[in-house]
N, C-alpha and C positions, 0 to 999 in steps of 0.2 A: 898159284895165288897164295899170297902170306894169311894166316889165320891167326885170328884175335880173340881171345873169350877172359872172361871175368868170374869164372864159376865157382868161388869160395864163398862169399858175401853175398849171394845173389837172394839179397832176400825181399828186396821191395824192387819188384821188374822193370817200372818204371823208371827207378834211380841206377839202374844196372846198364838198362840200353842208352840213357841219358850219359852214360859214361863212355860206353865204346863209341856213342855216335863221336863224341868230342873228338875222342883220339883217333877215330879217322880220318876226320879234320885235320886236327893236328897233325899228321902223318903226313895226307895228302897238300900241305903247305910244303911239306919238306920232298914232294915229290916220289910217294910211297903208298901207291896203292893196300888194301888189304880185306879179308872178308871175316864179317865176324860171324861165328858159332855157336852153338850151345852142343856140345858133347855126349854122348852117351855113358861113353868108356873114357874116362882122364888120362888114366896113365896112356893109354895109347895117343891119346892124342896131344899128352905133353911128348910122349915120344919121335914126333913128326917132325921130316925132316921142313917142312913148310914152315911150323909154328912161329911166329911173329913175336904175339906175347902171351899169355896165360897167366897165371897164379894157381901154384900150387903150396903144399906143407911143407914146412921144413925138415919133417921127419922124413916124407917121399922124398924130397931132393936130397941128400944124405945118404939113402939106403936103398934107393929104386931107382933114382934119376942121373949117373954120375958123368953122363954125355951133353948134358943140356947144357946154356951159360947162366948167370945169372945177370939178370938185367939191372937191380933195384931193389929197395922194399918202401913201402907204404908206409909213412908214421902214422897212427891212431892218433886218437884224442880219445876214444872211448878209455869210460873208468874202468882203473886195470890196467891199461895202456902206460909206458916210460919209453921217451924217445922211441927208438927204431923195436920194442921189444912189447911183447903182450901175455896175458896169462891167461890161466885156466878156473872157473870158478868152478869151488865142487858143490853141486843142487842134489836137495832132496825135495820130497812132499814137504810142506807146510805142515803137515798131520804129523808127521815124525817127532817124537820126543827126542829121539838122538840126536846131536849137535856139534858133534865132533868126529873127525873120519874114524878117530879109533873105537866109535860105537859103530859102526860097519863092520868090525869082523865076523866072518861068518854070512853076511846079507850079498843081497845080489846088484853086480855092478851094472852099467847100459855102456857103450862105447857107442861112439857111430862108427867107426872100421878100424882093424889093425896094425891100416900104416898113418893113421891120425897121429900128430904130436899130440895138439890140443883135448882130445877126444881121450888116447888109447895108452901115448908115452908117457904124457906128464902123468894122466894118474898112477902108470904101474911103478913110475919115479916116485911116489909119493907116499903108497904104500909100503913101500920097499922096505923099511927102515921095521915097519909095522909086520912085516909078514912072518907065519911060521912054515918050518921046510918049505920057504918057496911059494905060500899060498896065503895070502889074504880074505878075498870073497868064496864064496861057497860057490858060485854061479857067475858067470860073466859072458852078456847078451851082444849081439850086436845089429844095433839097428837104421843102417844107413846115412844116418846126417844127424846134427845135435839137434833139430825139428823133433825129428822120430825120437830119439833120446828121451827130448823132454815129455812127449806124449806118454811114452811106454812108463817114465816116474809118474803120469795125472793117472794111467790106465791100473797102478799097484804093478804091473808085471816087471816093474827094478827098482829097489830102493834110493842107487846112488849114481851121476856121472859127473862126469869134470866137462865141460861146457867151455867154449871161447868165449874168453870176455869180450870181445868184438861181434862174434855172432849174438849172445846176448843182448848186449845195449842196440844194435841193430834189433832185432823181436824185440826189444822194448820201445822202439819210436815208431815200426812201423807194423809188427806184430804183435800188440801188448797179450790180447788172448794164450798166447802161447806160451807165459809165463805166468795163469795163473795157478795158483795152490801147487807152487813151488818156489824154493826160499833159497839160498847162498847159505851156507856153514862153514866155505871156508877155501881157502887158495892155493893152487902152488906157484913157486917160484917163477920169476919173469923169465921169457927164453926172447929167442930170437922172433921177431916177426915174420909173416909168410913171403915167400920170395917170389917176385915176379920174375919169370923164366922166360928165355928164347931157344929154337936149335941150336944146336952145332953150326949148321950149318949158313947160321946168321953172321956175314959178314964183319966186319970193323966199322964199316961205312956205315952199314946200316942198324948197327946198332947205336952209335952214336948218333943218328936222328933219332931210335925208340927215346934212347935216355933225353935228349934233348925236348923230346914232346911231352914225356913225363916231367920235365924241370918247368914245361910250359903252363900242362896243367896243374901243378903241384903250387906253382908262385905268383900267376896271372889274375890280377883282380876279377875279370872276367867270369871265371872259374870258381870261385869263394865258395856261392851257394853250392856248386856241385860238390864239390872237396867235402863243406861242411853235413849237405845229404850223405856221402856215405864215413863221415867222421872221421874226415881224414886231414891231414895237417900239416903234411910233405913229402917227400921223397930223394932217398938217399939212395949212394950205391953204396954199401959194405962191400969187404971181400967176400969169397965163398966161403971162407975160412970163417968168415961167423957162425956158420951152421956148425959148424963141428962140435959144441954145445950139444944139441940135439943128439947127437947119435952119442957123445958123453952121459944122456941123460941115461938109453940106453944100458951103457957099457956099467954104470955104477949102480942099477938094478938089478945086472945079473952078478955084480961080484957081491951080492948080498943074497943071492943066490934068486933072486924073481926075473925071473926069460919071460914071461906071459902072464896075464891077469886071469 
């Protein structure tokens, strides 16, 4: 059976299952069954030789994922969002006098995991330039998802993270609480947007019906409101060769001498 999941953006569940149900739809006009999931463990499950479609990082697809295809990427409209490309906002407390990342030296970062662009790249990209021997924060946490993140800034136990601007403005339409008595100070650079993936093992055929169903829902009047529930505004294929950005983001980190936060 082909498996389906959406698990980056899954932040208002109703706009999440309104989404796969479409595309099984869509699928099934094109004569392609599929069954959608909710994961435990991602990379294993982006690793499956079944996987149909998913969304993962641009940083995992780059550095973890080098067998998988890529199918697409999602344009935003979330603010922050440039055509196929989206950034990272960097949040603190509201209570913070600091207001610029270079009053963070020394204080304690949040990530939500290692192989986050969004979350863990961009920011070590950003302090890089900032860091002495290799080190910027004094402490650097990690706490599952930019949810947890923003908690752990409301809870004082981190001063600072870099946050998706799409996760964001998403907790802002359907999570507002989740953003309170925490403020934006500041950006990094746009990268590449998150790539929707298939196996290896996904034929020619049948990926040109995935991409064909995403061109359905991405430009069918039908679909508007849906597109516009999770703030979305098209879909494009890039080459893979887009991503390679990301893992540049990487590579001019560590020739500034910062491997890790």
């Amino acid at each position: 059976m082909h498996l389906i999941s959406l698990p980056m953006y899954d932040i208002d569940s109703a706009t999440t299952a309104a989404t796969t149900s479409a595309l099984l739809k869509l699928l099934a006009k094109r004569d392609v069954t599929a069954e959608v999931v909710a994961p435990d463990d991602l990379l294993t499950h982006w690793r499956d030789d079944n996987l149909l479609l998913s969304q993962t990082c641009g940083y995992a697809l780059v550095s973890q994922l080098p067998e998988v295809q890529l199918v697409g990427t999602m344009q935003s409209c979330a603010a922050g969002c440039q055509d196929l490309r989206y950034r990272s906002w960097l949040v603190v407390r509201q209570a913070e006098n600091a207001r610029m990342l270079e009053d963070f030296r020394g204080r304690r970062a949040v990530c939500n995991s290692a192989d986050s662009h969004s979350g863990y790249n961009a920011l070590r990209y950003a302090i890089a330039p900032l860091a002495e021997n290799g080190k910027f924060f004094a402490e650097t946490h990690f706490s599952g998802s930019h949810q947890q993140s923003l908690a752990a800034l409301r809870r004082n136990e981190a001063d600072i993270a870099a946050i998706d601007c799409i996760t964001w403005a998403l907790l802002q339409k359907y999570q507002p609480q989740a953003l309170a008595d925490v403020t934006i100070i500041g950006e990094t650079p746009l990268c590449p947007a998150l790539p929707l993936i298939t196996s290896s093992r996904t034929d020619s055929l049948l990926l040109e019906k995935l991409r064909s169903a995403l061109f359905e829902l991405a430009n069918v009047e039908d679909f508007k409101p849906l597109m516009q529930a999770n703030l979305l505004a098209g879909f494009s294929v890039p080459r893979r060769s887009y991503y390679d950005e990301v893992l540049a983001w990487e590579q001019q980190a560590a020739a500034m001498g910062v491997t890790r936060l």
